[in-house]
N, C-alpha and C positions, 0 to 999 in steps of 0.2 A: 907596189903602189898601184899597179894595175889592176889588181886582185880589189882591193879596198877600194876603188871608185868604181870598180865595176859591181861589187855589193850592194854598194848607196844608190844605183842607180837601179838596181831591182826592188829595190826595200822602196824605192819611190815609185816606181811600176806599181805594185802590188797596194801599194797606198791608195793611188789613183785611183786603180783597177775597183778596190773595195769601194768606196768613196761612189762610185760611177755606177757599182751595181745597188747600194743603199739606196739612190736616187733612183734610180730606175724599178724600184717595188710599188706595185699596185696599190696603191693606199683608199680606202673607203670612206665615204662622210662620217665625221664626229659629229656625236649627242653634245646639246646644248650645256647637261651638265658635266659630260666628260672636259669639256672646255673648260666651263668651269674650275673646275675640280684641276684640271691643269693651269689654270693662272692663278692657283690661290694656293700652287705647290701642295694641295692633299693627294695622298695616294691611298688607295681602296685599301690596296696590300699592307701596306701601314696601317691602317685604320684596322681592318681584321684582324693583323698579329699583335696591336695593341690587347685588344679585345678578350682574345684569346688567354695571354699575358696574366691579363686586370682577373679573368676568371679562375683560371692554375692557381694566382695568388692567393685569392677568396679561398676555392676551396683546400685549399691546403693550410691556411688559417683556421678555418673552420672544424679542421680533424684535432688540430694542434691545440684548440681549448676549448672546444666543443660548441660552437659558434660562434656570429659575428656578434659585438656587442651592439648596441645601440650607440655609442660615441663615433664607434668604427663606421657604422651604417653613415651617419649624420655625414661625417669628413667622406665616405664613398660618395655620395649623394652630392659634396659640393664639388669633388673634382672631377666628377663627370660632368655638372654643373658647367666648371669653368673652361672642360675640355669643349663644349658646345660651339658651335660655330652660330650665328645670328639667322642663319636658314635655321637650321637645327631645332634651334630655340623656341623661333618663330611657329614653325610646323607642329612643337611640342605644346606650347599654351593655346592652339585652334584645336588641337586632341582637346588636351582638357577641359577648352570653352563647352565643346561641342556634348562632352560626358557628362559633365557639371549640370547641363542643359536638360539632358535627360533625365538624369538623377531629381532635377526639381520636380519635374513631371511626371513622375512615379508615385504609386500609390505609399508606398516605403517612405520616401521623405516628407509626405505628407502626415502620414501617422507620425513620425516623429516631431515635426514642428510642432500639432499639436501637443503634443508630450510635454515638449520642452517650452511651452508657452509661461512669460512671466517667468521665467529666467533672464538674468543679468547678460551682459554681453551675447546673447544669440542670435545671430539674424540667418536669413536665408542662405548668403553664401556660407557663413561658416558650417553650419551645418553639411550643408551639399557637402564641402573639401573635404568633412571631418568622413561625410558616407562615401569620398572617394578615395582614399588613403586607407580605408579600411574595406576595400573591395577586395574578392579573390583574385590571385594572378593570374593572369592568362595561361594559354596551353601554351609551354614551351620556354615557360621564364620557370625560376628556382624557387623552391622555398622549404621551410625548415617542418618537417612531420611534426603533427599534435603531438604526438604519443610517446616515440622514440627521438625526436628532435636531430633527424637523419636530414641532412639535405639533398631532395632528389627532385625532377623535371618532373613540374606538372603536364598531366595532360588533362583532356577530353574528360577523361573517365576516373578522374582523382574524387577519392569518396570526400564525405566531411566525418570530421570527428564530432565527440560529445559536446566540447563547445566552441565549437562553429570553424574550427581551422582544417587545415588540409590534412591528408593521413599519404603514405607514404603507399608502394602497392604490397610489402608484407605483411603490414597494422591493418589493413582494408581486409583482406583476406581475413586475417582474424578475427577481427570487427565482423565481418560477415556471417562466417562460422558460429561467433555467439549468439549473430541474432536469431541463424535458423534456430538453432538447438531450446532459446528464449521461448520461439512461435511453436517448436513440438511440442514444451511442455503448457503450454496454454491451450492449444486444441482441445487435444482431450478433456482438460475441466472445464472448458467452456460448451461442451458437448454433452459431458457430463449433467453438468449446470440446467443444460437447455431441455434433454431429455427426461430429467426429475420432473419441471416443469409439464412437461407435455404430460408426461405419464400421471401428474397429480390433478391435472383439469383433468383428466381423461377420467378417474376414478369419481369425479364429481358430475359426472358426463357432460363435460362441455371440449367442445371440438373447435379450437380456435382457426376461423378461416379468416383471411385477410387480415388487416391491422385491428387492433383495439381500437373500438369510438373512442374519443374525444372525453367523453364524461368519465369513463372506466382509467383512461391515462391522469384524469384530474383526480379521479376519488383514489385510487395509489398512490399517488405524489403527495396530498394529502396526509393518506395513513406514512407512508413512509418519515414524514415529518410530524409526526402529529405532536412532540413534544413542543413545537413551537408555533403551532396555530393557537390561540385567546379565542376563539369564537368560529364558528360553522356559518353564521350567518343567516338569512331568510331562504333555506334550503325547504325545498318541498318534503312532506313526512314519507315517502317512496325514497327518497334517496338519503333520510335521515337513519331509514330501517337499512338501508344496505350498508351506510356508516356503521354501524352500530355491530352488524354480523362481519363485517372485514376487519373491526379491532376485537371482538371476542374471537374469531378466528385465530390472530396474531397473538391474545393474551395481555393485551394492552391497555385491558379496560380499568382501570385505575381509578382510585379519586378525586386525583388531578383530569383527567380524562373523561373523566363522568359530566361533568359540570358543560363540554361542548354537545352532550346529547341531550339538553331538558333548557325546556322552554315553558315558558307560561301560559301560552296560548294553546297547547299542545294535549290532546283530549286520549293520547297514546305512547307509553313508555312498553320499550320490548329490548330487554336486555341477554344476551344469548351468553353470556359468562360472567358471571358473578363472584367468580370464586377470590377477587383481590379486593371486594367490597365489605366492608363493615358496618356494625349497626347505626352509625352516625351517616354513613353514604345512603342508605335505605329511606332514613328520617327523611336526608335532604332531598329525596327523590319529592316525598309528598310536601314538603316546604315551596321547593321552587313551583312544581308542577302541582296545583293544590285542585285542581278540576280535572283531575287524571280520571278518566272511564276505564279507560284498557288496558291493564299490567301485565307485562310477561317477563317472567325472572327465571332466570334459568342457572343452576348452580348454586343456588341461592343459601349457602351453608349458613350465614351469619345472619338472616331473618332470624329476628328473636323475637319474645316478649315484647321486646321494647317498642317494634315497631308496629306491632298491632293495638298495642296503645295507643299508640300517636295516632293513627287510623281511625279507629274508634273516637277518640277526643277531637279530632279535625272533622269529622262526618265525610269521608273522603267519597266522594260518590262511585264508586266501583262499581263497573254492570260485568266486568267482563276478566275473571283473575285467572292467571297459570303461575304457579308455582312449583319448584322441582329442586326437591333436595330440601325443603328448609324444617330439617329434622328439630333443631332448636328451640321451634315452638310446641309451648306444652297442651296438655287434651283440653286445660280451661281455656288459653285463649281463643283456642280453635270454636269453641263452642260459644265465647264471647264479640268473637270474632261475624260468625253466622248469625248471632241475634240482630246484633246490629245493622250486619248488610242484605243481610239474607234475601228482603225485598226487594232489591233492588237486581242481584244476581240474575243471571241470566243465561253465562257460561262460567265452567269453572275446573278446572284442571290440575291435579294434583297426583303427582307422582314420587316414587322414592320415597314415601313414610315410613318410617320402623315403627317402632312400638308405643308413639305419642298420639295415635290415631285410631279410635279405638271403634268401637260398633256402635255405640252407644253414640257416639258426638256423628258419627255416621247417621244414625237417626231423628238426631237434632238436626244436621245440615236438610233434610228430606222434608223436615217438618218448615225451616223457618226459613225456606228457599221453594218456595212453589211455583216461582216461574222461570226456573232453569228449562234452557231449551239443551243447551249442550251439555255433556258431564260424562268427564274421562279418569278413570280410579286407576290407576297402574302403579302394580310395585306397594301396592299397601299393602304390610306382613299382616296388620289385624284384622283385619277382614274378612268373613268369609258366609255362609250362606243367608245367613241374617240381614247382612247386608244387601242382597240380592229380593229378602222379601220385604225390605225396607223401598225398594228401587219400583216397585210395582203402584208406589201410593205417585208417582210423578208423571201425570199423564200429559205435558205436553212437552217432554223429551221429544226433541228430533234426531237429535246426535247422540251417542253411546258408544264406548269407550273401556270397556273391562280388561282388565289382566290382576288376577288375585294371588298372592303366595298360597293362600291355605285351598284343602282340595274342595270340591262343590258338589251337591251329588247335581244329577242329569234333569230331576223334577225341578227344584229350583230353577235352574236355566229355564227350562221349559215356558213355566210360569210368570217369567217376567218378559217372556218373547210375547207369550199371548199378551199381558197386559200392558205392554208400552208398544207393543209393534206396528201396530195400525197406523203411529204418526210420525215413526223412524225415518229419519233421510240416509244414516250412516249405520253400520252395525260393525264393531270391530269387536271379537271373543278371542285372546289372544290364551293360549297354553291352560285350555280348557283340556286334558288331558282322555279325560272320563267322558265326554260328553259323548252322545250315540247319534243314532240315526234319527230318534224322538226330535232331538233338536231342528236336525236340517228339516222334518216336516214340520216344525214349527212359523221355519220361518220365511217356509214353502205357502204356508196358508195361510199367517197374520202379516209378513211382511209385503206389502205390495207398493210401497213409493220407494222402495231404495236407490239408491245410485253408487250406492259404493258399499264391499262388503268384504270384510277381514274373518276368514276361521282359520285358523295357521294354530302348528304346533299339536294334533289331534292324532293319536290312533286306536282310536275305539270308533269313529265313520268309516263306511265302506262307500264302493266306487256305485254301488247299489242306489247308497243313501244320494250322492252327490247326481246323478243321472236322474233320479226322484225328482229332487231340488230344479233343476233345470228345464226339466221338462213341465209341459204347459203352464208355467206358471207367469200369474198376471202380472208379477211386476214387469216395469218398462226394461229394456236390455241398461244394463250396468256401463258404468263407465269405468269404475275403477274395480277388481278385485281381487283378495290378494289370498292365496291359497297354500303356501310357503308350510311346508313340514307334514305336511296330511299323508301319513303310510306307517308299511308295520317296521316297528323297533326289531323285529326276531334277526340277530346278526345270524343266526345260525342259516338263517331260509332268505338267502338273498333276492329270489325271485316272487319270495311272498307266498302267504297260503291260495288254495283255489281260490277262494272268494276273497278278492284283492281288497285290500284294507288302503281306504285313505280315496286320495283323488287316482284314480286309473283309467284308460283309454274310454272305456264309456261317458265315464263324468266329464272327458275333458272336449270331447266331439259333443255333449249335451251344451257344456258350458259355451262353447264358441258361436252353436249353433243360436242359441238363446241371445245374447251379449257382441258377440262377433261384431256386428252394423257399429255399434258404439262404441265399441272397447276403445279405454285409452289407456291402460293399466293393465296389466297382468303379471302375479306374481305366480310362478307354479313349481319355482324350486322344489330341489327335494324329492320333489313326485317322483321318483323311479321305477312305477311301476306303470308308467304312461310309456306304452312302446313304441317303435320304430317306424315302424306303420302307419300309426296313427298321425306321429309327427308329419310324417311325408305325404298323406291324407289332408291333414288340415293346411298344411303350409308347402303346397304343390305350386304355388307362383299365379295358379287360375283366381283359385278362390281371391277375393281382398277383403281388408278389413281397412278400411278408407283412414279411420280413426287411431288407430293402433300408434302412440308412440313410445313405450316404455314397456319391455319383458324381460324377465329375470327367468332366465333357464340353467341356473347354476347347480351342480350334483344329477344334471339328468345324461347321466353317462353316455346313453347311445344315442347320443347330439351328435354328429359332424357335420362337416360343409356342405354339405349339401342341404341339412336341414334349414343351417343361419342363411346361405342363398336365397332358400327359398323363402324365409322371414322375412329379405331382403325385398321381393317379387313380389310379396304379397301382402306386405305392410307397408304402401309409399312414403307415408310421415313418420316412418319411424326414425327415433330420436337416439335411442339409449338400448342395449342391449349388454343383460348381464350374462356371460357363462362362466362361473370359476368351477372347473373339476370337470371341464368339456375335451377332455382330451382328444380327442378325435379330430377335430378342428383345427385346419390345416393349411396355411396358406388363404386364407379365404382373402377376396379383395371389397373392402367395407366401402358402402358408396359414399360421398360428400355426404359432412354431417351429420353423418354418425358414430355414437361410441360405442363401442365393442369391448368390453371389460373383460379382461380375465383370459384373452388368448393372444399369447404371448405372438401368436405367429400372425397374426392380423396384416392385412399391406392396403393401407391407407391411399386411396386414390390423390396424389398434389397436385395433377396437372387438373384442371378441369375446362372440356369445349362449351363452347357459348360465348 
């Protein structure tokens, strides 16, 4: 019994004892809401393993039939709802207020009101809720992958998918991987794409620096559309003619398309492709435009009978025709043709004739055409030295223009140098094959107003004849001349007989020294036997040719960089430079604004100071 009250009285000790040291622990000031939070009997610890609980459940649902549904969602939504405390609640809809707020004030909800303007039941807030409930989740909340419909933790750096949801980090990675592999293979064609480009101006010699004007971006956008512009409108005839060559360029010249280049008030039609035009489009040329002065038809297959009728029967005033290619009309109309306009001509240009074109209507054009200033014969088969002493009755020629299939002897030429040369402004003798040295003194001593002078295609002149030519002679220095093929045919003798055949280093130190001050043309392909020397003589970087912008030095073998440098030094205005077959040429660096044809190794200056 002693035992047993002596227990109870240590079991009450030790009661005490605890009790005494409970009381006696340092205690620190409580948070207003840990009070809180303790008279409304919540506990954190509770509330976290709830939490915890509500989430295990979720996703273990979520495995179980491959998400939550939309009902599930609804009933989660109210009984977190209803687990809410009135703080909770409270602090939830000032979130809201406060998003909602911003949402209106956004450029986003703005664009959509308008959208949805004049729709039934939409006002401001709905909207706003509709763009808050479809906002992304935050960093750190759940949600279900676009792609694989995985539920994992957004963060920061959660991509979007194709349309517009979250992607998950193994789908992103993917996602990713296609897009690089998407951008390699577009590079290349778009490099592709850009370099055709460069290299096809470049052949046209145009060197695009800075952006396109303004007018060049409209007259593309234009053609790029052209099947649905109705009319051109009160465009200037300068920018009607570059119409005109940017759709025969493209092939687009149509008969539908015809109709936006002719005007009635319009005293100039210049067509540079012809070939998709028929003899009803031709007609309606001189229909709409019936006060046409100036034609230029180019391609022109489907000129027929019919339309030099119509011509003829309209009185169509023509001073000024080119024609090319319009083999279709026969030797009568051409000579019916001539009587009627004849007086009135004044240029007139015809090329590509076969066998409709004979000597004879040739002699009629000479006779009932006496005030031709211009007159360009190229590519007529029938033709041939008759027609040259037919050319001698037209003395107030200033422009001339030959190139004949049949061969000519040398007196002929001669003969017509002496009697039309005195009033010549141009002289172009194209694949005169035969012609000699009698020539070049021809038109060393009758020609003295030239400014521009074509003999290309020749080896029967010598560098003899050409040094002749240049030397003291009264004409004024040339602007343009083009001397393309003048040397000997003998493949056997590549460096040529002693007495060099064609243009060679004499002729061409004669020609620069004469013409040099004015040149702005120079054609001297071909020449091969113009040497190395001579080059680096004339084009040393000292000498200048102020004037110079266009030289074609293609096939003259011993070109290299050093020569095009020094073209470079010694031509400041130059524009356009041809070398195809310059192999030598090597790296060179082409200054701003110029083109350089034909060497693949070119390095184009793109940064430029100033």
């Amino acid at each position: 019994m002693l035992s047993c009250c002596s227990r109870d009285i240590f079991d009450l000790i030790d009661t005490r004892a605890g009790r005494r040291a409970a009381s006696n622990r340092i205690r620190g000031p409580q948070s207003a809401l840990t009070d809180f939070l303790a008279s409304n009997n919540i506990s954190a610890a509770q509330i976290r393993v709830d939490y915890q609980r509500r989430q295990t459940e979720a996703q273990a649902q979520a495995r179980q039939d491959g998400g939550v549904g939309e009902e599930e969602e609804e009933e989660k939504e109210k009984d977190e709802a209803r687990e809410e405390t009135p703080a909770q609640k409270k602090k939830r809809k000032r979130q809201e207020q406060v998003a909602l707020t911003k949402i209106k004030d956004s450029k986003n909800f703005k664009r959509q009101k308008r959208a949805k303007e004049g729709e039934p039941d939409e006002d401001e807030d709905g909207i706003a809720w509709d763009m808050y409930t479809k906002s992304k989740p935050l960093p750190g909340q759940l949600e279900n992958c676009e792609l694989c419909e995985k539920r994992f933790t957004v963060t920061a750096y959660s991509k979007t998918g194709p349309h517009g949801g979250l992607l998950c980090t193994k789908c992103s990675k993917e996602q990713e991987a296609e897009t690089k592999k998407d951008n390699k293979k577009k590079k290349p064609a778009m490099a592709r794409e850009l370099r055709r480009q460069v290299q096809s101006k470049l052949l046209d010699g145009i060197v695009q620096k800075g952006a396109k004007s303004l007018q060049a971006l409209c007259v593309e956008k234009i053609i790029d559309n052209i099947q649905d512009v109705e009319e051109f409108g009160d465009l200037p005839l300068a920018l009607m003619d570059e119409m005109s060559r940017l759709m025969s360029r493209r092939r687009i010249l149509t008969s539908k398309t015809l109709d936006l280049l002719l005007r009635p008030d319009h005293d100039k039609i210049a067509l540079y492709d012809c070939g998709k035009l028929e003899v009803d489009d031709f007609i309606k040329i001189f229909s709409v435009v019936p006060g046409v002065q100036n034609l230029d038809l180019r391609s022109a297959g489907q000129f027929k009978d019919q339309v030099i009728d119509y011509i003829i029967e309209r009185d169509v005033p023509l001073k000024r025709l080119r024609l090319e290619a319009a083999n279709l009309v026969k030797d009568e109309k051409w000579r019916e043709l001539f009587g009627a306009c004849g007086q009135r001509l004044e240029a007139l240009t015809l090329t590509w004739l076969d066998y409709e074109f004979s000597n004879e209507t040739f002699d009629l054009l000479v006779q009932r055409c006496p005030n031709l200033k211009r007159l360009k014969m190229k590519k007529c088969f029938r033709l041939d030295e008759s027609a040259l002493e037919a050319l001698c009755m037209l003395n107030k020629l200033e422009h001339l223009s030959l190139r004949l299939k049949l061969p000519v002897p040398t007196s002929s030429i001669t003969n017509l140098i002496t009697s039309v040369g005195r009033n010549l402004r141009t002289l172009s003798l194209e694949a005169f094959y035969d012609a000699d040295d009698t020539v070049l003194e021809a038109i060393h001593s009758d020609c003295t107003h030239l400014s521009k002078l074509r003999f290309c295609d020749n080896n029967a002149c010598t560098d003899v004849g050409f040094t002749s030519l240049f030397t003291n002679w009264l004409n004024p220095p040339l602007s343009s001349i083009y001397l393309e093929g003048c040397r000997d045919l003998d493949c056997t003798n590549p460096d040529g007989p002693d007495e060099s055949i064609g243009l060679a280093s004499a002729g061409f130190q004669a020609l620069m020294t004469h013409s040099g001050s004015r040149l702005e043309r120079l054609d001297i392909s071909s020449n091969r036997h113009i040497t190395y020397e001579t080059l680096s003589e004339v084009f040393d970087g000292v000498k200048q040719y102020p004037y110079l912008k266009e030289i074609n030095i293609t096939s003259l073998t011993r070109v290299d960089t050093a020569i095009v440098a020094g073209i470079f030094r010694s031509c400041p205005a130059m524009k356009k430079v041809v070398a195809f077959g310059c192999f030598l040429i090597k790296d060179v660096v082409v200054p701003p604004g110029v083109a350089l044809i034909g060497a693949p190794d070119a390095q184009y200056e793109l940064v430029q100071e100033g």
